[in-house]
N, C-alpha and C positions, 0 to 999 in steps of 0.2 A: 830173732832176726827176721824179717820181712822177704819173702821172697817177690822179686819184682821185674818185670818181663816186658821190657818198653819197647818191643821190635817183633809185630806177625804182623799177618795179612788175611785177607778175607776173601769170600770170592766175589770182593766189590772190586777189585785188583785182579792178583793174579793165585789168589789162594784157593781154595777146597771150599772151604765150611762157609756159612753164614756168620758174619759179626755173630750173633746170638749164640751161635754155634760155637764158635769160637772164644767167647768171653764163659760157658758151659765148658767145656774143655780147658780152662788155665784155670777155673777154680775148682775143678777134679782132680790137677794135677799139684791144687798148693800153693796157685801163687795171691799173693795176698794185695799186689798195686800190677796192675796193668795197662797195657795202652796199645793199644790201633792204628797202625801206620803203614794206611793202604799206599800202592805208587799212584803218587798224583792224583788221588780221589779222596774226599772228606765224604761220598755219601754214607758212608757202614757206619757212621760216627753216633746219629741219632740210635739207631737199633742197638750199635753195641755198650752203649750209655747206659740204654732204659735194659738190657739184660743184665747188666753189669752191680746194676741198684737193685734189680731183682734178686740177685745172687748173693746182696753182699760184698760185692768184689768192689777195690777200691779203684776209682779210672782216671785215665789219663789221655787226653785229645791227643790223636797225634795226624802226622801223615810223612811221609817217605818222598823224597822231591830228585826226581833225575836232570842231574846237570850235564854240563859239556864241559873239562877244565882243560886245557891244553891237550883239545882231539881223545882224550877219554872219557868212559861216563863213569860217574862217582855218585854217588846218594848221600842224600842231608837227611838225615830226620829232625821234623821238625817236635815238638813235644809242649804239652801246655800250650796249645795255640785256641783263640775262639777260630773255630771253623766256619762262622758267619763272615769274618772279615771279606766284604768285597776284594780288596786287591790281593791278597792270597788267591780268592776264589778265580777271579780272572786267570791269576798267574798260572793254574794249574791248569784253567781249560786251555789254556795257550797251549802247557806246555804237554798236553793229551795230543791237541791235534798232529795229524801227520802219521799217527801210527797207522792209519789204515794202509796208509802208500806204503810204509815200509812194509809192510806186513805183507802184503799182494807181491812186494820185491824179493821180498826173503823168498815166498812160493815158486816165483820163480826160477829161484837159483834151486830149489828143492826139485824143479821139476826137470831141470836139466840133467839132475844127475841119476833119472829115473825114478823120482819122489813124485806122484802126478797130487793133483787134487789138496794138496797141503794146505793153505789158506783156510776151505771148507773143511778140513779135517782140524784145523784150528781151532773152529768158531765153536765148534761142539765145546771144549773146553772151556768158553769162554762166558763172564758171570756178567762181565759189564762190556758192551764192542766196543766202546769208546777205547779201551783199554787190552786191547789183543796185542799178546808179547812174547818173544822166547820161549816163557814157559808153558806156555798154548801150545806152540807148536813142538816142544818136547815131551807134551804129554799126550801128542797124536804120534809121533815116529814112536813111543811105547807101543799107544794102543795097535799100532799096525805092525808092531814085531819087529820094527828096524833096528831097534836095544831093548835092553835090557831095564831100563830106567831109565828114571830124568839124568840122573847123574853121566849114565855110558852118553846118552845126546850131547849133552856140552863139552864132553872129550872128541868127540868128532865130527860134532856139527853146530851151525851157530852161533859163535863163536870166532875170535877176530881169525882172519887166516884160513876156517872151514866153510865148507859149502852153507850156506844161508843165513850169513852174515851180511846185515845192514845196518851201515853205523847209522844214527839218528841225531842232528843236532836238537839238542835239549836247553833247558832256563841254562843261564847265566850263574857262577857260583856269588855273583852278587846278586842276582836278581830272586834267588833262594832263599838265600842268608836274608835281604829284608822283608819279602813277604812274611817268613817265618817271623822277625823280630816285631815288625808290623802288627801283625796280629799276635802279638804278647808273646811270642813262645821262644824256645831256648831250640840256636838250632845244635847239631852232634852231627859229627860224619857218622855215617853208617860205616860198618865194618872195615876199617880202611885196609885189614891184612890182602883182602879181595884185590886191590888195586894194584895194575902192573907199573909204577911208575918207580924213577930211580929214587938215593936218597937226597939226593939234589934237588930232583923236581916233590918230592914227599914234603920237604924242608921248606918249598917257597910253596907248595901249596898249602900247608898248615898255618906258615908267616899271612899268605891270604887272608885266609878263615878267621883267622883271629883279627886279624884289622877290621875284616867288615864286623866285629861280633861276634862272631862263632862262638862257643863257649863248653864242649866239650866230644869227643869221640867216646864211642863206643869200643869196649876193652873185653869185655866179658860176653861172646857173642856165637852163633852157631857156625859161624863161615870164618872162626879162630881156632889155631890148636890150643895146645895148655902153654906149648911155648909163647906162643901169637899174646897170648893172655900180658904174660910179662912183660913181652916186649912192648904192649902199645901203655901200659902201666908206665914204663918207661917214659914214654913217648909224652903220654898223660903230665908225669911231673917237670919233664924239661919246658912244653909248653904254657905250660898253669893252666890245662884241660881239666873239667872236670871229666867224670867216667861211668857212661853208661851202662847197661847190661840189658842185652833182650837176644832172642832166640833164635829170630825170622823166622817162625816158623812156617808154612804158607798149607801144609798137609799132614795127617798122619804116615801115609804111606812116604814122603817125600822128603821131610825134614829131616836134616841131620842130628838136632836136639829137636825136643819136645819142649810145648812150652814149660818154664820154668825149672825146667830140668838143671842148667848151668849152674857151676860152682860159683860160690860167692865173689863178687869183686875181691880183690888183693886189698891188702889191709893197707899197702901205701897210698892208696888212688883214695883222693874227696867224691863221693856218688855224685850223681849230677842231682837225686832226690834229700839231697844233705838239708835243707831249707825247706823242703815239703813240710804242708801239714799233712802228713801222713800218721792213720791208727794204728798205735799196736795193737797182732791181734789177739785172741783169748786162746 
């Protein structure tokens, strides 16, 4: 059986390592298909390619796309996409810009509550500026002792409801789903257990997804429990989803799973790499 890890990040996004880095690290730990799905950036894609052929390791283009669906953010991962495609590319510097503003917003609500300097304690973190997010500034309230982790940060700050929260309108759950299909690739919600929405709005947003094309969620994933697992398995068969599996990984010290760590898909669920020509390996 193949181990297959189609969900981390780099710190072309909002991760630790180098693509390189990172594609060294998922074939240390076994996994045999992987893929690269920075938010809203295709640049790690070339380096984590040309590592990835070095290694042996089998890849998979991908990228993570933040949308807006009825006042919440949700993520598409896009997968098998050519990352040259002009209108992807557009679509994703579109939807990059603005985080500066947000970012200097969030500091400020940081700074009212006795947080000074946040912003610049951000940018330390930060691999790509284009791209300063959340977890920039959760990994500056660590470094300066305000928690204990990333994790204690988004229990009481940044986040909807806590101090240095800025929501950000993002792409269109249409305008995701076609850049993705655009540029050949299969889109997946990312983790959808993550999302606070009812089963009514869950219901019309999957009914969405699937009209424009959508074509499968992510079942098998780090921000799932073992319950979450079944139930989006579930979720999987009642919509004729395929089912992904990836880690998010974005750090050693930060990840909940390690890449390729996670238990196998459920044996009800069709992979979404069902049609791959993927090797087996020796």
């Amino acid at each position: 059986m193949l181990n297959i890890d189609l969900h981390c990040h780099s710190n072309i996004s909002d991760g630790i390592l180098t693509p390189a880095a990172v594609a060294a690290r998922a074939k240390a730990n076994g996994v045999d298909v992987w893929a690269l799905t920075d938010h809203d950036e295709v640049g790690g894609i070339a380096e984590a390619r040309a590592a990835a052929q070095a290694l042996d390791l089998q890849f998979v283009t991908g990228v993570e796309i933040s949308i807006t669906w009825a006042n919440h953010t949700i993520h598409i991962v896009g997968l098998k996409i050519d990352e040259t495609n002009q209108t992807l590319l557009e679509g994703l510097a579109a939807t990059r810009g603005g985080r500066e503003r947000r970012a200097r917003d969030m500091a400020a609500q940081l700074a009212a509550i006795g947080i000074p300097d946040a912003f610049e304690g951000a940018l330390k973190h930060v691999g790509n500026p284009d791209l300063i997010s959340r977890t920039h500034f959760a990994r500056h309230l660590v470094e300066i002792g305000r928690c204990a982790d990333t994790h204690e940060v988004f229990r009481h700050y940044l986040t909807e409801g806590k101090p240095g929260y800025v929501p950000h309108r993002w792409a269109s759950l249409t305008q995701a789903v076609n850049w993705i299909r655009g540029a050949g690739g299969i889109a997946v919600v990312a983790h959808p257990g993550r999302y606070s929405l009812s089963d009514v709005a869950f219901g019309a947003f999957f009914d969405e997804f699937k009209q424009l094309g959508g074509k499968a969620i992510e079942v098998n994933t780090g921000s799932h429990s073992p319950d979450q697992y079944v139930e989006y398995a579930k979720v999987a068969a009642t919509y004729g989803f395929l089912a992904s599996r990836g880690s998010d990984f974005h750090s050693p010290g930060e990840s909940r799973v390690d890449l390729g760590a996670l238990p196998p898909l459920p044996d009800s669920v069709v992979p979404v790499w069902h049609d791959w020509a993927l090797k087996a390996q020796s």
